[in-house]
TIRO-2110 file (N, C-alpha, C; in Angstrom, 1 decimal):
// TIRO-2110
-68.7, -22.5, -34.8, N, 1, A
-67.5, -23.0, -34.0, CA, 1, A
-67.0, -21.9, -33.2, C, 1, A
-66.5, -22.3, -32.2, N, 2, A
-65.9, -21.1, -31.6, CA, 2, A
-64.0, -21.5, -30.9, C, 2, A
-63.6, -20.5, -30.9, N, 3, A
-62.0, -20.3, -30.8, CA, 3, A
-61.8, -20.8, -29.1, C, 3, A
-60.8, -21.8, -29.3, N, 4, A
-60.5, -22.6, -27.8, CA, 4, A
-59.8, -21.8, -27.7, C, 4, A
-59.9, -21.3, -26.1, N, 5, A
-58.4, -20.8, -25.2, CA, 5, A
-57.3, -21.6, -25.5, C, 5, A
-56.2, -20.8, -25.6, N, 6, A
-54.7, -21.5, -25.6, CA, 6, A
-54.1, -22.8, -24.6, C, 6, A
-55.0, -23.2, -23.7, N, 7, A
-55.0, -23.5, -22.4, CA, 7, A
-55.9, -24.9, -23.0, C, 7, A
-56.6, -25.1, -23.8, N, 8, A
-57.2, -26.2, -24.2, CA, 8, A
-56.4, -27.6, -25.4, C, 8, A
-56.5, -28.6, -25.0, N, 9, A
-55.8, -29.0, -26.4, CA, 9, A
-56.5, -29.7, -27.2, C, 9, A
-56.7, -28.9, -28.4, N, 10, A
-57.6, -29.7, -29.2, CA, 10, A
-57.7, -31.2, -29.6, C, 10, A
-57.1, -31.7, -29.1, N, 11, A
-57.1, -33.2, -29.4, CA, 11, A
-58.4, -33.8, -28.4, C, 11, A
-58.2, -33.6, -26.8, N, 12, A
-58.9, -33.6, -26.1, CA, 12, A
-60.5, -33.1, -26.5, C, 12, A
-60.3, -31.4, -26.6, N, 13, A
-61.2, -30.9, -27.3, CA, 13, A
-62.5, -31.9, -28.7, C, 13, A
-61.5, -31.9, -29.5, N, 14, A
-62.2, -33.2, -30.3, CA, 14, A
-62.5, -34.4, -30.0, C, 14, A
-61.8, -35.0, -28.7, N, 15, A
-62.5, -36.4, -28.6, CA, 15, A
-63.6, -35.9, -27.9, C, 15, A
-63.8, -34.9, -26.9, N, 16, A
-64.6, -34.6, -26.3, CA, 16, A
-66.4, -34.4, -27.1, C, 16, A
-65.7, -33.8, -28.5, N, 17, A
-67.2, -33.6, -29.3, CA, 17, A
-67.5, -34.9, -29.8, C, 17, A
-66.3, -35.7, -30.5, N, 18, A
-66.5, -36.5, -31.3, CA, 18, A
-67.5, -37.9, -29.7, C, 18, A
-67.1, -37.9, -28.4, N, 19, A
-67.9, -38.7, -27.0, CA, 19, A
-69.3, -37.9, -28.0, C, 19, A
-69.5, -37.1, -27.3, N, 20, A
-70.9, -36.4, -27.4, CA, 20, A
-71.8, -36.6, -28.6, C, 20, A
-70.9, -36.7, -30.1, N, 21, A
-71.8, -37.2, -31.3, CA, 21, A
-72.2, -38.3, -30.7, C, 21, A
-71.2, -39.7, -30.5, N, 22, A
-71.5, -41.1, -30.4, CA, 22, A
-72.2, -41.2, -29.5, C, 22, A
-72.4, -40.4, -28.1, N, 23, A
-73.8, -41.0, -27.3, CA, 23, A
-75.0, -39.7, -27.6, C, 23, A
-74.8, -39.7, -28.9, N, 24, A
-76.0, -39.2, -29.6, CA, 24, A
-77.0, -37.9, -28.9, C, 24, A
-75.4, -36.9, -28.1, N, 25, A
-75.5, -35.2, -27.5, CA, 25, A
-74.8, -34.7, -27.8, C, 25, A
-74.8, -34.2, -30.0, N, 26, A
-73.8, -33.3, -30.1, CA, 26, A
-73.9, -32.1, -29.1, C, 26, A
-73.0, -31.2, -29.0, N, 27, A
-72.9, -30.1, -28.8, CA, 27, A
-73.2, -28.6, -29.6, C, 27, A
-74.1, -28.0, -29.3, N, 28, A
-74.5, -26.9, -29.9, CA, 28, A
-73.5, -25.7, -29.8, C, 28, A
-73.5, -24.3, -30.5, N, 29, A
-72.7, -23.8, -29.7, CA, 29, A
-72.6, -23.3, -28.1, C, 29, A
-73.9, -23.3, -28.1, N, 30, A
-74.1, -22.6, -26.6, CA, 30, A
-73.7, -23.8, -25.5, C, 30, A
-73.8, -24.2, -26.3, N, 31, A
-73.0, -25.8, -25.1, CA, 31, A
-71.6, -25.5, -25.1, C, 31, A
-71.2, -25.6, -26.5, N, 32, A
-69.5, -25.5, -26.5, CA, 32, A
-68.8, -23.9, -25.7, C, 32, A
-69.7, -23.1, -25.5, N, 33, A
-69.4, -21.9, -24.6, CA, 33, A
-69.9, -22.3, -23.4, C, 33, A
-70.7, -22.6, -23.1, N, 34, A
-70.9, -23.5, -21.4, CA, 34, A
-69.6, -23.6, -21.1, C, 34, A
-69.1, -25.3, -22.0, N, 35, A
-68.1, -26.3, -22.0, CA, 35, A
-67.2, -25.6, -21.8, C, 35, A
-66.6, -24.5, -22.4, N, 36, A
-65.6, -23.9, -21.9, CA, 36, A
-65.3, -22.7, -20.8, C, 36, A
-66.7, -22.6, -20.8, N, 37, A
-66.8, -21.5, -19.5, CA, 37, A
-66.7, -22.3, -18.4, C, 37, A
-67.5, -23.6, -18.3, N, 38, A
-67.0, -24.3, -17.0, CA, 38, A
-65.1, -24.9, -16.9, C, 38, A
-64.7, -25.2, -18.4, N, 39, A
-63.4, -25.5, -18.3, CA, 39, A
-62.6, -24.7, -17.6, C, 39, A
-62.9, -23.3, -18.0, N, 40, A
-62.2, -21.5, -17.4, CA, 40, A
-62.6, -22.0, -15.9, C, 40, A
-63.4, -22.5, -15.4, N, 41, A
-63.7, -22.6, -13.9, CA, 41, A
-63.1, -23.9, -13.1, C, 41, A
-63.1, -24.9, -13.8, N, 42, A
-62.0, -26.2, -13.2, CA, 42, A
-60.7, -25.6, -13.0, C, 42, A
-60.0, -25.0, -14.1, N, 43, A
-58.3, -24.7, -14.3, CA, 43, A
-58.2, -23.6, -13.4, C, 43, A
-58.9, -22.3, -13.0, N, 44, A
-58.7, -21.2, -12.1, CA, 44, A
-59.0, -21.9, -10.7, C, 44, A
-59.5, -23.2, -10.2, N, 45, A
-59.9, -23.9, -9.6, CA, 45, A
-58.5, -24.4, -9.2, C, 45, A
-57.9, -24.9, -10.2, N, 46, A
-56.0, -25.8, -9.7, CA, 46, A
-55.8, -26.8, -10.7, C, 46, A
-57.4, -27.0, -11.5, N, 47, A
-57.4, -28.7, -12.1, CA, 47, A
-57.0, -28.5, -13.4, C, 47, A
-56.6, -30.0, -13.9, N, 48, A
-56.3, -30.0, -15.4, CA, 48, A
-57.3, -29.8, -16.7, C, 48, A
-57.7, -28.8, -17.5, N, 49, A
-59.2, -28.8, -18.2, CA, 49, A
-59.2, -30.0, -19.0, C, 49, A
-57.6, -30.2, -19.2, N, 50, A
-57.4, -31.6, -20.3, CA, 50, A
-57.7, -32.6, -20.0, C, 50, A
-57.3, -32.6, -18.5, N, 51, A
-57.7, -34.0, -17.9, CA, 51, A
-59.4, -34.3, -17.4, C, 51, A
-59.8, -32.7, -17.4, N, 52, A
-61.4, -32.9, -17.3, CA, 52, A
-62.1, -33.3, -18.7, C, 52, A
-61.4, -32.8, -19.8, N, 53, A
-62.1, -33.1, -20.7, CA, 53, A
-62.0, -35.0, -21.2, C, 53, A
-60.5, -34.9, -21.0, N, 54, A
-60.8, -36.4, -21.3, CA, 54, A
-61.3, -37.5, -20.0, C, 54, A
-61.7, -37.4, -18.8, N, 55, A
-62.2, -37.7, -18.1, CA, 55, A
-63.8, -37.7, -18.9, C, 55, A
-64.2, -37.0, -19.4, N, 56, A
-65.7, -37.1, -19.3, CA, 56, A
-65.7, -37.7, -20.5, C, 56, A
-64.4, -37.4, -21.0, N, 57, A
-65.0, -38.5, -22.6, CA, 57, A
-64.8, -40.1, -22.4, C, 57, A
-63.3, -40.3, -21.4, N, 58, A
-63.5, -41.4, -21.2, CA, 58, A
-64.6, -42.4, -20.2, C, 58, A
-65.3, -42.0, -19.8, N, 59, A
-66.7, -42.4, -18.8, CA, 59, A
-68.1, -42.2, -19.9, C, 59, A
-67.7, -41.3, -21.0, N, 60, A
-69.2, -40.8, -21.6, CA, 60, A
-70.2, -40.0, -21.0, C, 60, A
-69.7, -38.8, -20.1, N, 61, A
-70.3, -37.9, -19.5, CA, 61, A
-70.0, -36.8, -20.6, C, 61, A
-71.4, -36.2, -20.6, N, 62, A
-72.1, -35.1, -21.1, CA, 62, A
-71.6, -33.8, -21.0, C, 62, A
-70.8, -33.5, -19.4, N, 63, A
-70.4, -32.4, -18.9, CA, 63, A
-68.8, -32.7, -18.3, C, 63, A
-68.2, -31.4, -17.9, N, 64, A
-67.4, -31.6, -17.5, CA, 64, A
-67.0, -31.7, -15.9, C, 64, A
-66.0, -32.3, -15.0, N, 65, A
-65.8, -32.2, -14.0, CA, 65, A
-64.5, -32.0, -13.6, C, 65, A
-64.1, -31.5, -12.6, N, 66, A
-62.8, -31.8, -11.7, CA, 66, A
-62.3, -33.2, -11.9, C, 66, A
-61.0, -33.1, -12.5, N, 67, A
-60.8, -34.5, -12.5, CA, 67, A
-60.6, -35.1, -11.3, C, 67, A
-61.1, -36.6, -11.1, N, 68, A
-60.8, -37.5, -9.8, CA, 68, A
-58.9, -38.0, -10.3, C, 68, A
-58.1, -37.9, -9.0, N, 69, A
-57.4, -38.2, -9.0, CA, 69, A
-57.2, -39.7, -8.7, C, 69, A
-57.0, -41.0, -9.1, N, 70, A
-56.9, -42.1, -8.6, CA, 70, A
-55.3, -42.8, -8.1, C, 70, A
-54.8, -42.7, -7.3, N, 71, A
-53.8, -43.5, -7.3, CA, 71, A
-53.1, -44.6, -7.8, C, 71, A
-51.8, -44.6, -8.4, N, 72, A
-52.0, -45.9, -8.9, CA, 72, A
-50.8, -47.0, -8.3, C, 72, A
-50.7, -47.9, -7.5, N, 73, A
-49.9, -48.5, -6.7, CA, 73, A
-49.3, -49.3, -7.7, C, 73, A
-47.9, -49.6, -8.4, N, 74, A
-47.2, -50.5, -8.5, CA, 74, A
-47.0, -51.3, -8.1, C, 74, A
-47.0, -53.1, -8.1, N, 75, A
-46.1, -53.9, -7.8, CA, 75, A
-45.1, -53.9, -7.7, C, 75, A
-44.3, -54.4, -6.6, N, 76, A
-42.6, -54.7, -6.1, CA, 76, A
-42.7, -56.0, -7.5, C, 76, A
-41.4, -55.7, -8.1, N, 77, A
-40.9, -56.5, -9.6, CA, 77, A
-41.1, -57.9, -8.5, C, 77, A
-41.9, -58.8, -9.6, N, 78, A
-42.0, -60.0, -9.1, CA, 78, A
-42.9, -60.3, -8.0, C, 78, A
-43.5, -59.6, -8.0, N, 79, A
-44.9, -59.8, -6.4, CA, 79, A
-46.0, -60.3, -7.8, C, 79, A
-46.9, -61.0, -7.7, N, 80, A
-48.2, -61.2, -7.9, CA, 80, A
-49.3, -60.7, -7.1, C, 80, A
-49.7, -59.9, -7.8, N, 81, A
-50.5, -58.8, -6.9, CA, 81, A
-52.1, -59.4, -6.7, C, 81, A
-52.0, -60.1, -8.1, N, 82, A
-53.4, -60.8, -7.7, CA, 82, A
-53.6, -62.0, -6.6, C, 82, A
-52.3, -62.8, -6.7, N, 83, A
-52.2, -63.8, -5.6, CA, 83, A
-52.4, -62.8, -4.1, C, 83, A
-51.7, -61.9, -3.9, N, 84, A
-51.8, -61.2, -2.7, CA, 84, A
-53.1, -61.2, -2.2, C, 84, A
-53.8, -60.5, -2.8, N, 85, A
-55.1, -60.3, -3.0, CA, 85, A
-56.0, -61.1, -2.7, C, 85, A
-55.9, -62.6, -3.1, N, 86, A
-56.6, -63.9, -2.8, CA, 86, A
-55.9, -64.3, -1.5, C, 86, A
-55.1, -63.8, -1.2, N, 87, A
-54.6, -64.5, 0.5, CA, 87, A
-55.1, -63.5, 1.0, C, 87, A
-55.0, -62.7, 0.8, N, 88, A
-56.0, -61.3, 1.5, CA, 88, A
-57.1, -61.9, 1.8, C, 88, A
-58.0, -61.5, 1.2, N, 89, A
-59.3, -62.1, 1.2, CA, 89, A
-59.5, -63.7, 1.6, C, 89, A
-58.9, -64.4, 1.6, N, 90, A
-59.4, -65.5, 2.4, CA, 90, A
-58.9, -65.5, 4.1, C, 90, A
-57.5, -64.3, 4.1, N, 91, A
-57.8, -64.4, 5.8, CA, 91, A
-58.5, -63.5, 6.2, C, 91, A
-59.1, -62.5, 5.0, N, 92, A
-60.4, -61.8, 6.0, CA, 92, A
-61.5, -62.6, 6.4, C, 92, A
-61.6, -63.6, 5.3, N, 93, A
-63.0, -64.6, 5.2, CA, 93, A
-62.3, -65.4, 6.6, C, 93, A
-61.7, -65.6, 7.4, N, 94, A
-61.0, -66.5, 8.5, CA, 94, A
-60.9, -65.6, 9.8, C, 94, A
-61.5, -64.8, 9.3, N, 95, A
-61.9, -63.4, 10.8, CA, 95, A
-60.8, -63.0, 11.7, C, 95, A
-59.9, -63.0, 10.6, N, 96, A
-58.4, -62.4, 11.6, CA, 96, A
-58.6, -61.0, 11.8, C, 96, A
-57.3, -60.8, 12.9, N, 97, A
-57.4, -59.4, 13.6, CA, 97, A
-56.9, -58.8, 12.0, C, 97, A
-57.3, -57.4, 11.8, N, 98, A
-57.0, -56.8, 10.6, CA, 98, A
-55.1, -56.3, 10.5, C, 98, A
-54.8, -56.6, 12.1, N, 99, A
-52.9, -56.3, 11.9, CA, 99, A
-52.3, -57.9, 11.5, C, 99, A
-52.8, -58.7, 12.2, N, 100, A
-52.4, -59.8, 11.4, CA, 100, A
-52.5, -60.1, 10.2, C, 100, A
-53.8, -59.9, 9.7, N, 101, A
-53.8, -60.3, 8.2, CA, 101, A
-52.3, -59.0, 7.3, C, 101, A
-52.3, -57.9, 7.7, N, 102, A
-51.4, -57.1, 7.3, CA, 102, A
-50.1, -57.4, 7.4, C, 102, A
-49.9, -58.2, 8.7, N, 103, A
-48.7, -58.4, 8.7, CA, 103, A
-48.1, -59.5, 7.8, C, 103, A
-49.1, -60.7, 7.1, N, 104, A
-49.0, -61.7, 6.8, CA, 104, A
-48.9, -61.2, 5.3, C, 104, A
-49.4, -60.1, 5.1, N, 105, A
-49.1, -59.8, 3.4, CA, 105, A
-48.2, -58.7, 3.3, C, 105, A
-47.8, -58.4, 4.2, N, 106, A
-46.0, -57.0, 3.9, CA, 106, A
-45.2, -58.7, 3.9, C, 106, A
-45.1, -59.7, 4.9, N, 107, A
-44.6, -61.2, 4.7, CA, 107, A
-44.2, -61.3, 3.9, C, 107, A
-45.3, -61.7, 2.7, N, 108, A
-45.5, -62.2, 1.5, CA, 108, A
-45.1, -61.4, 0.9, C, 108, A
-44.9, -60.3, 0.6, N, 109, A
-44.2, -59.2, 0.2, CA, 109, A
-42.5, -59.2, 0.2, C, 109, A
-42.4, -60.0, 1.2, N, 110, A
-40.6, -59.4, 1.5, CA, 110, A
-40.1, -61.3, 1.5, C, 110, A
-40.7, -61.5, 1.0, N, 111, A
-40.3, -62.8, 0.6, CA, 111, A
-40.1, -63.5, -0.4, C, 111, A
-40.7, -62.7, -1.4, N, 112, A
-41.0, -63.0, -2.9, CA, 112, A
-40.1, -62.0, -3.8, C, 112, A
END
């Protein structure tokens, strides 16, 4: 076993080995010194190693990466986002100009 930088948090850390037993690629040590030499290189990079490590646990990747950032849009309280969505797509399927169809779902938006 070897001693995590202060900078790692073992919780992450552990789910990270415990991904790797269950898709049946424990970690050696020389892996677990990779693992953290590449960690030392995401975080001097800008990124979160916590967020890399649980990134790869949650996907069931083997190694580590830069985490992807994904955006996450809220709903206006009381919009049905999935209804939006299905008017969306049926005025695309109706071959509108793409400002109209936009215009017709900020609409639907400020109406609801």
């Amino acid at each position: 076993m070897i001693a995590l930088p202060a900078y790692i948090d073992p919780d992450a850390w552990v789910g990270f080995e415990d991904m790797r037993r269950t898709i049946k690629k424990p970690l050696t040590d020389r892996a677990r010194k990779l693992i953290v030499y590449e960690l030392h290189r995401i975080k001097t990079a800008g990124f979160d190693p916590n967020a890399a490590l649980d990134q790869s646990s949650l996907h069931c990747w083997a190694d580590v990466y830069p985490p992807k950032e994904k955006p996450i849009q809220a709903a206006a309280p009381g919009v049905d986002a999935a209804a939006i969505e299905l008017q969306r797509q049926r005025e695309h399927k109706a071959t509108k100009a793409p400002a109209e169809i936009l215009a017709r779902v900020k609409q639907a938006v400020r109406t609801v």
